[in-house]
N, C-alpha and C positions, 0 to 999 in steps of 0.2 A: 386364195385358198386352193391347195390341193382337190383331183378332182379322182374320184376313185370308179372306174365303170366294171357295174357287174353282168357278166353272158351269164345264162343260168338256160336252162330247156323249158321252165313250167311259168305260167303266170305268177304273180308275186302272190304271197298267201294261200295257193291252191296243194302245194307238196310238203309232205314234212319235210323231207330231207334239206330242202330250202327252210323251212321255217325255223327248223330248229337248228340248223347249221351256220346260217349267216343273215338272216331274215331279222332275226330279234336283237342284233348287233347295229340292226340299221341307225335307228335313235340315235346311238351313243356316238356310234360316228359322225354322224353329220353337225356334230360339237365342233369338230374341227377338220372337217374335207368337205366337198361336193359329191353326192352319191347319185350313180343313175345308176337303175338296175334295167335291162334289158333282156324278157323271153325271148326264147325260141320263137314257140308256137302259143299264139295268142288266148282269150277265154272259150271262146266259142269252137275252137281245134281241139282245146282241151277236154271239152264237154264231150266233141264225138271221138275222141282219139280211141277211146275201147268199145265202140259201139258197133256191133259186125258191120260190114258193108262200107257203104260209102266210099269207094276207093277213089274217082273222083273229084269228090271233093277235098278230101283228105291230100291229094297227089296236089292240089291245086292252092291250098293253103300250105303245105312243105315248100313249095317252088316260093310261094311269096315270103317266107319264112326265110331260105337262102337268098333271096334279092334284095331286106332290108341289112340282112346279116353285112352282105358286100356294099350298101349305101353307109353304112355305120361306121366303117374302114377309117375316113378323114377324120370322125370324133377321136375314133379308138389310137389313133396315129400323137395326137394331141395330150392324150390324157396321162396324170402321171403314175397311177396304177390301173389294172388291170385285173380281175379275180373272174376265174373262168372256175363254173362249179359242173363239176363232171361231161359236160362237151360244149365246144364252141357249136356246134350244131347237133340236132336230134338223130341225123341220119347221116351218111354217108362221110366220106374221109376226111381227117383233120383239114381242110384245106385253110380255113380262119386262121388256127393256133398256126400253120406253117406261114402264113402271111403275116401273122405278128411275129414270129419267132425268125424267121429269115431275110425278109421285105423290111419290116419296119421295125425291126431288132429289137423289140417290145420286150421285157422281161416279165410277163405275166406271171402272177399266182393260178396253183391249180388244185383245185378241193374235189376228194372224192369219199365219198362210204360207205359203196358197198365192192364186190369184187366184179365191175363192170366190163372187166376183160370176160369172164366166162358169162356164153350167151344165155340168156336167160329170157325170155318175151312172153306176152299171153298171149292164148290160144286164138286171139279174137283179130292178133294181126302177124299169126307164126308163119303165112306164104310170103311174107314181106322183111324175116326178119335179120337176111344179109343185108338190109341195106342199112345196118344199125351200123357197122363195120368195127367189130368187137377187135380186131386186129392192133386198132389204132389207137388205142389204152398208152401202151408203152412210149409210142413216138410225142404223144399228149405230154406225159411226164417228163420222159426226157427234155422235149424243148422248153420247160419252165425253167421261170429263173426262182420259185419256190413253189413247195408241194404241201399240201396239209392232207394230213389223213385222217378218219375219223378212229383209227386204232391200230395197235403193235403189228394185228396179222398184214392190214391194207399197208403201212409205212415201211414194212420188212419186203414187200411185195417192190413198192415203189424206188424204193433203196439202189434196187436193181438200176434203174436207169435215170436216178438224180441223186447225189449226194445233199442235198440240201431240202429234207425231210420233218418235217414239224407234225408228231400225232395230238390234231385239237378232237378231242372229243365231241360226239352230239351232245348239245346243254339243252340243261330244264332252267326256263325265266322262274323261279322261286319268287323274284317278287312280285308279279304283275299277271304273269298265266298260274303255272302251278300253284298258287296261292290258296287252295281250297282242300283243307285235310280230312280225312275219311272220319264218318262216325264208326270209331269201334263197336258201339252198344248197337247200333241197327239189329232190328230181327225183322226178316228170319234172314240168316247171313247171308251175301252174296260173293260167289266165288266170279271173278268175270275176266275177260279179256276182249282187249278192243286191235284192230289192226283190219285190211281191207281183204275182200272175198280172193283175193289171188294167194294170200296167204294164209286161209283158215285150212287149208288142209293139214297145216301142223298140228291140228288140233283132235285129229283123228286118232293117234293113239290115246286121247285122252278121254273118248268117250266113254269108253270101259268101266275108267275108274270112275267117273260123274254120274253114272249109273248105280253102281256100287255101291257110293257114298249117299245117293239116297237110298237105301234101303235102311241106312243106321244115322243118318242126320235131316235136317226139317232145312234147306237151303235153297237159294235161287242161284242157277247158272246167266248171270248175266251176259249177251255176246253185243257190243258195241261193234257194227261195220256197216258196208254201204250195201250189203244184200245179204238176206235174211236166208241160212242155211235149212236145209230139208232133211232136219234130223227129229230121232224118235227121242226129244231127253225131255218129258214132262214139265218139269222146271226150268223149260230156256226162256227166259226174258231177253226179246230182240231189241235193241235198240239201235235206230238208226244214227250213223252218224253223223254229226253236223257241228261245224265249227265253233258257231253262236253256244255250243251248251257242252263240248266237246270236253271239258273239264269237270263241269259241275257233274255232269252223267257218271264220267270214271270217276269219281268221288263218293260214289253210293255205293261202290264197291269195299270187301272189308278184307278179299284174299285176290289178290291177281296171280294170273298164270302165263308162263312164256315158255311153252316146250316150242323147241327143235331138233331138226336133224344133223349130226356130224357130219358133215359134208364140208367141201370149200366152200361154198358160197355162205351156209350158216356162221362159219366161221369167220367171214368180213364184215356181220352185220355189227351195228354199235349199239346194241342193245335196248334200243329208244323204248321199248314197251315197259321193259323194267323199270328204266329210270324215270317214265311216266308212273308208274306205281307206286316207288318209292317217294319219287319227289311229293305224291298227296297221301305220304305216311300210309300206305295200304301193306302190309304184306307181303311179299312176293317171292315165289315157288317158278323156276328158271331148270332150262335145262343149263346143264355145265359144260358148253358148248364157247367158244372165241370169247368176245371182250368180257362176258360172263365172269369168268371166270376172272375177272381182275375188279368189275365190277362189287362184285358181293362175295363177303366172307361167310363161309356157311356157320348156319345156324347162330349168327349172329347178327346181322342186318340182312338175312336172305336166307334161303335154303335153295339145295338142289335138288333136283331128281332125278335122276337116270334112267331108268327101271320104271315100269306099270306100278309093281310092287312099292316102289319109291314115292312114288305119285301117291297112291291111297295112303300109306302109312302117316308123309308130311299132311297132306292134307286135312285125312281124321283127324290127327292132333293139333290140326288148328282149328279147324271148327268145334272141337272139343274145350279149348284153352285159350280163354280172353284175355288172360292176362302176358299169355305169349307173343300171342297178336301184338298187343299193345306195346310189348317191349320191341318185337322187332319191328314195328312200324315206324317205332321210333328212332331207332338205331339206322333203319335205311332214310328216312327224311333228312338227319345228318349226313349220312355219305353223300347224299346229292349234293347238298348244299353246300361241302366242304370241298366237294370233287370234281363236280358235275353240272353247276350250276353256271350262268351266265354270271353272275361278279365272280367266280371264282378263276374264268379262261377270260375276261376282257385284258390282260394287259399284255396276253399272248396277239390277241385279236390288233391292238391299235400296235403292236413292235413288227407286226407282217407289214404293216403302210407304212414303218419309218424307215424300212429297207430302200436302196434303190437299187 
């Protein structure tokens, strides 16, 4: 049997970008290869990787992070693919992917999706954040002997320095996770979105309107994340997030929301929140922003909003109109499933291991 080894930076099940990229592919392959996936940085690195302080320790778990990486060389030298999901290491220069790519002439797969060349860090480890070495994006790509992207902007991107380009989308397992459809009839309705504290500030232009709409609707703002924000909206229902229920919670939701900002980096993201909403048949109100916009056809399986103005108007008119709801809930659980799901990308998935 074929043996297929994956580098990946997070422990297994701890990242979506992992989980929902190549995590729930694992199964199906090991029908016919051997899989070892291999972090970075281990559980307990990961627990304090955002925790201030600790530099110590942290410096001290990286170094044993790079010393397993280079003991791993003879497997990785043996194996008959290779899938490197956004760096051979967490920190500093390709020096892995140039020893598989030069040394031991390894033809690696290489998966990204988001736009990891521009630097982006939180605040809790931003004096430390050259040693991410955002530089080394392109020498990454380049030395692959295949690239996946999670979408047109990131594979147009990549194009640049590999002709040999495949956009797999982020997928929703439809039959086994997303498996749990929103009650339309719940009252009092909940409008919600779920994503982690480093990115609810997109959600700032939105309080306005969330304000607003109660003054003329009876509704709950539900907000799914890992820390409960310090805002004045009456109606926030906190819910922590947690893997064990991570599904069923956004399921009780009857309108989800994904604003962002035009920027480059919005523009590389893959959409994962929407296509978490739509795959549990909820509604969903997106800015028109990168994969978005190939994602959902408006006012058909999804609407847009641009505009504050855009926001209140789609919004009133769905907590106004159940029978909308219901239609386009329906029309986006379709798109998933057709486009966006896990049997719909597995025969992309198993033709990247038939390559040599």
């Amino acid at each position: 049997m074929e043996k297929i080894i994956f580098l990946v930076p997070y422990p297994v099940g701890s990242a979506p970008s992992q989980r929902f990229r190549f995590e729930q592919y694992i199964s199906i392959l090991e029908e016919n290869f051997l899989v070892e996936i291999h972090p970075f940085i281990d559980e307990e690195t990961w627990k304090k990787l955002y925790v201030p302080g600790q530099f110590g320790f942290k410096a001290r778990k990286m170094l044993g992070s790079f010393a397993k990486r280079f003991r791993l060389l003879p497997k990785l030298a043996k194996a008959d693919h290779i899938f490197i999901h956004r760096e051979a290491t967490q920190i500093g220069p390709p020096i892995i992917e140039w020893i598989l790519s030069k040394v031991l002439r390894k033809k690696y797969i290489y998966d990204f999706d988001d736009a990891i060349w521009i630097p982006n860090f939180s605040e809790t480890n931003a004096k430390y954040q050259r040693l991410k070495a955002y530089w080394k994006v392109p020498f990454v790509i380049r030395w692959a002997g295949q690239v996946t992207a999670g979408n047109r902007f990131l594979a147009s991107y990549a194009s640049k320095f590999n002709k040999n380009v495949t956009v797999l989308p982020t997928t929703i397992d439809t039959e086994n996770l997303h498996n749990i459809i929103s009650n339309p009839d719940q009252k009092p309705i909940r409008i919600g979105w779920t994503g982690t504290h480093t990115t609810m500030h997109y959600l700032d232009e939105l309080l306005p309107v969330l304000k607003k709409l109660n003054e003329k609707h009876e509704y709950t703002f539900r907000l799914i994340s890992n820390l409960k924000p310090d805002w004045d909206l009456p109606n926030l229902e906190f819910v922590t997030w947690k893997k064990e229920t991570e599904i069923e919670d956004l399921a009780q939701i009857q309108i989800g929301v994904m604003p962002l900002k035009e920027d480059r980096w919005s523009a590389a993201k893959c959409g994962f929140k929407g296509l978490q909403y739509m795959a549990c048949a909820i509604p969903t109100v997106l800015s028109p922003v990168g994969v978005n916009l190939s994602i959902v056809k408006d006012n058909e399986n999804g609407y847009f909003a641009k505009t504050e103005e855009d926001w209140y108007n789609i919004l009133d008119a769905l907590l106004s109109n159940e029978s909308k709801r219901k239609q386009i809930a329906m029309n986006g659980r379709q798109r998933i499933v057709e486009a966006y799901s896990v049997l719909s990308q597995i025969s992309i998935y198993r033709q990247l291991f038939e390559k040599k």
